[in-house]
C-alpha positions in Angstrom: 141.8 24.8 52.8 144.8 24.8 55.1 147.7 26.7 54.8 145.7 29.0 52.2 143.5 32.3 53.1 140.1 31.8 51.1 140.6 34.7 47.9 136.8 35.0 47.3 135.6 37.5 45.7 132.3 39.7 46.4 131.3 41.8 44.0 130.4 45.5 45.6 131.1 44.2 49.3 132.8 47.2 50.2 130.2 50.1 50.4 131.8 52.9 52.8 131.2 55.5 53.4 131.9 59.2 54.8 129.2 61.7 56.2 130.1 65.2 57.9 127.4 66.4 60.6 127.5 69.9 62.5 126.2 70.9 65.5 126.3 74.1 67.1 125.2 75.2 70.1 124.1 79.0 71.3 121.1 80.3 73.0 118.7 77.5 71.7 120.3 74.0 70.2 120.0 73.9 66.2 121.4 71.4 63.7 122.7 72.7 60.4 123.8 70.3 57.7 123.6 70.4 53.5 123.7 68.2 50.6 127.2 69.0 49.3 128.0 64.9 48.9 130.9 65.7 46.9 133.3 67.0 49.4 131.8 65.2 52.0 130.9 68.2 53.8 128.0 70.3 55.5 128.2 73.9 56.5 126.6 75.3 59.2 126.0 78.9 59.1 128.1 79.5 62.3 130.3 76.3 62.4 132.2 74.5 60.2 134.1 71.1 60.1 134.9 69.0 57.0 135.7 65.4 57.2 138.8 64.6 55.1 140.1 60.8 54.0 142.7 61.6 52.0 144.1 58.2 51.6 140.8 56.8 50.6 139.8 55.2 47.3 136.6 54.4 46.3 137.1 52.0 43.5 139.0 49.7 45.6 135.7 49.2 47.9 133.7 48.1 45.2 135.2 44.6 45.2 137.1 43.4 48.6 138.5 40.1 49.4 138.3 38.3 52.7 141.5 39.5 54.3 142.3 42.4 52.3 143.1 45.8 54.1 141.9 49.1 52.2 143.4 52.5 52.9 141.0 54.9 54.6 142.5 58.0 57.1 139.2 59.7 58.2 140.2 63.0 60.2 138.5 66.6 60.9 139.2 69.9 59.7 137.7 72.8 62.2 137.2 75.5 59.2 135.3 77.7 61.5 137.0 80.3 63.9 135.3 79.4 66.7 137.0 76.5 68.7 134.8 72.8 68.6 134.7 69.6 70.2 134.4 67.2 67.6 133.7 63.5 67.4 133.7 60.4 65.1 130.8 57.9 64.8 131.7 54.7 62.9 129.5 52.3 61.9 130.4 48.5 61.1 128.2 45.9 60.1 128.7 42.4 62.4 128.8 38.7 61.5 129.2 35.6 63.2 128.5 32.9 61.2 130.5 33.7 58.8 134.1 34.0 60.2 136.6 31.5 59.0 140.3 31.2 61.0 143.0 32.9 58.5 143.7 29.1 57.4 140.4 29.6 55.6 139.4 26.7 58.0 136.2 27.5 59.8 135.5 28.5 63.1 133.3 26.5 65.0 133.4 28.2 68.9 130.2 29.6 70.2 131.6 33.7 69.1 129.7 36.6 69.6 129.1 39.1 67.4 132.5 39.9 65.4 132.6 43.0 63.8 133.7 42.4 59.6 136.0 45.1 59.6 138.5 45.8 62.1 140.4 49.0 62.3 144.0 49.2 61.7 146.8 51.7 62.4 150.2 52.7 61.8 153.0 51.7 64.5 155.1 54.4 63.5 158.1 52.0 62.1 160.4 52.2 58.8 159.6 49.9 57.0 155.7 51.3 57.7 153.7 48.5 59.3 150.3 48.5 60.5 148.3 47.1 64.1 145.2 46.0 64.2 143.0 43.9 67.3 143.1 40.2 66.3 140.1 38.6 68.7 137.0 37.7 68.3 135.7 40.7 70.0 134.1 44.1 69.4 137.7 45.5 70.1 138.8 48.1 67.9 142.5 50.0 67.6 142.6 53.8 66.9 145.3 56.4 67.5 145.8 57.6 70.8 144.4 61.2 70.3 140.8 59.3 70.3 138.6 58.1 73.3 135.9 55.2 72.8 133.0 56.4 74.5 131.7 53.4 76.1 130.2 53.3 79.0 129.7 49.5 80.2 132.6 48.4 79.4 131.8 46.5 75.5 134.6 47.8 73.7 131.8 49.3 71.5 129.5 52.5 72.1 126.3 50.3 71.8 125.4 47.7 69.9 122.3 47.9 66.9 120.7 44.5 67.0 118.0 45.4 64.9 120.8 46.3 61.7 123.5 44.0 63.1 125.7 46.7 63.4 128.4 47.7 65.9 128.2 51.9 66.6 131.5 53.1 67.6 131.7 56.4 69.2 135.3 58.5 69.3 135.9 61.9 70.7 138.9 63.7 69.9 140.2 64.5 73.7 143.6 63.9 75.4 143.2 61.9 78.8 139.5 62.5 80.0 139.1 66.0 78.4 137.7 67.1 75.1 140.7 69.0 73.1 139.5 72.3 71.4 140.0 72.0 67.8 141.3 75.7 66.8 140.4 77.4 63.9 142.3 75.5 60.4 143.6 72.4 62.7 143.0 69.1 61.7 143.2 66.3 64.2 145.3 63.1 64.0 143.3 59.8 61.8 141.1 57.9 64.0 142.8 54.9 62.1 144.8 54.6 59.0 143.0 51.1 57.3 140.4 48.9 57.6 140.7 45.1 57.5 138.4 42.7 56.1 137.7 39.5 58.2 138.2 36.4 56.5 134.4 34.7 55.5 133.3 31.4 54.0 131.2 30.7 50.9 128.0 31.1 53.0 128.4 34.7 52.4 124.9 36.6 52.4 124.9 39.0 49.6 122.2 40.6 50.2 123.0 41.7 53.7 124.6 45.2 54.3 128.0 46.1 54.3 128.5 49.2 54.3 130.9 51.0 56.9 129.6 54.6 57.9 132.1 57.6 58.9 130.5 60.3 60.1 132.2 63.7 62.0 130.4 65.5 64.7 130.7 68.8 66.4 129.5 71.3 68.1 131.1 74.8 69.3 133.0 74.8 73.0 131.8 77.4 74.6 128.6 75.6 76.3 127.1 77.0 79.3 127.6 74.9 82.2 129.9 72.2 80.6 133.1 71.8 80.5 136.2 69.8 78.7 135.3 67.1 81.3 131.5 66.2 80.3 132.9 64.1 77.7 129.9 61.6 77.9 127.3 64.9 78.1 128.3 66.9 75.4 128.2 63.5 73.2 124.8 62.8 74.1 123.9 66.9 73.0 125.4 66.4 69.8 123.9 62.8 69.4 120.6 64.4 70.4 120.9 67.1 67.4 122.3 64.9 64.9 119.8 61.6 66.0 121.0 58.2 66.1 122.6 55.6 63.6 
């Protein structure tokens, strides 16, 4: 219907989630982790980070609208005193199909994969208003504290075919180098929202939508790496904690 953004509801489409993971390294690699769902946190016995949304409310994600934007900060606490390099995995389910322009008219062009959610952040201005990528593509908007690992060039870390699912990848680093997250620091959001894209009535129920948050880290002091081996030290701590 022109002029009008489709308000249909989906009951439960909003399933997101938050998951803290810990790494640490020392003489032999070991991953620690526990079942304290609660707080969304797991202690390792020598490291510990806690992933904290403090914005986020779960009864609003159990029934989203196409085009509505739900609140959801998800940052890192390093409780531990050692420093740690620490990253964020985020997982979005994809769509193509399904996208309608904001009109609520569809969209017929030959699209890729469009991520359903797109990440939004604050630009800092009074009154508060928020960014967020508006294509077609994988692109995603964070804060500037946090760097995409992506090595081809997608926009995305890779790509889950299998699940439909874009896996993005986030370390917490300033330029090309990891930045040591001291002992009761917390770092900045990786974004501040998430948007719904707008979708037709062919909507698939059953398929998943569920957006996963999880935190990573592992210790700094790692023999024979350095702030630099941003792309290394992800794939030791991807290695410990296993794929999406």
């Amino acid at each position: 219907m022109a002029g009008k953004l489709q308000k249909k509801h989906f009951e439960s489409l909003a399933v997101i989630t938050s998951v803290t993971v810990l790494i640490v390294i020392s003489s032999t690699m070991a991953l620690f982790n526990s079942t304290d769902n609660t707080t969304n946190k797991f202690i390792g016995t020598r490291f510990d980070i806690s992933l904290t949304e403090t914005k986020w409310d779960a009864e609003k994600a159990k029934e989203v609208i196409p085009g509505q934007e739900i609140d959801k900060n998800p940052q890192i606490t390093n409780k531990e005193r050692t420093d740690g390099y620490v990253f964020l995995r985020v997982t979005v389910p994809c769509d193509t199909q399904m996208v309608d322009n904001d009109d609520g008219t569809p969209m017929h062009s030959a699209l890729t994969n469009v991520p359903m959610y797109k990440f939004m952040i604050s630009a800092g201005t009074t009154p508060e208003t928020y960014l967020s990528d508006t294509e077609f593509s994988p692109k995603q908007k964070v804060h500037d504290h946090w760097k995409l690992i992506d090595s081809s060039g997608n926009n995305y870390t890779y790509f889950n075919a299998e699940e439909q699912q874009f896996v993005y990848v986030y370390a917490y680093a300033e330029g090309d180098s990891l930045t040591p997250l001291k002992k009761n620091e917390i770092t900045e959001p990786l974004f501040d929202k998430l948007r719904l894209w707008n979708f037709n009535e062919q909507f698939a129920s059953e398929k998943s939508h569920n957006v996963r948050v999880e935190a990573l880290g592992i210790q700094t002091d790692i023999p024979g790496y350095s702030a630099s081996d941003i792309s290394s030290i992800w794939t030791i701590v991807e290695g410990e904690a296993g794929s999406t």
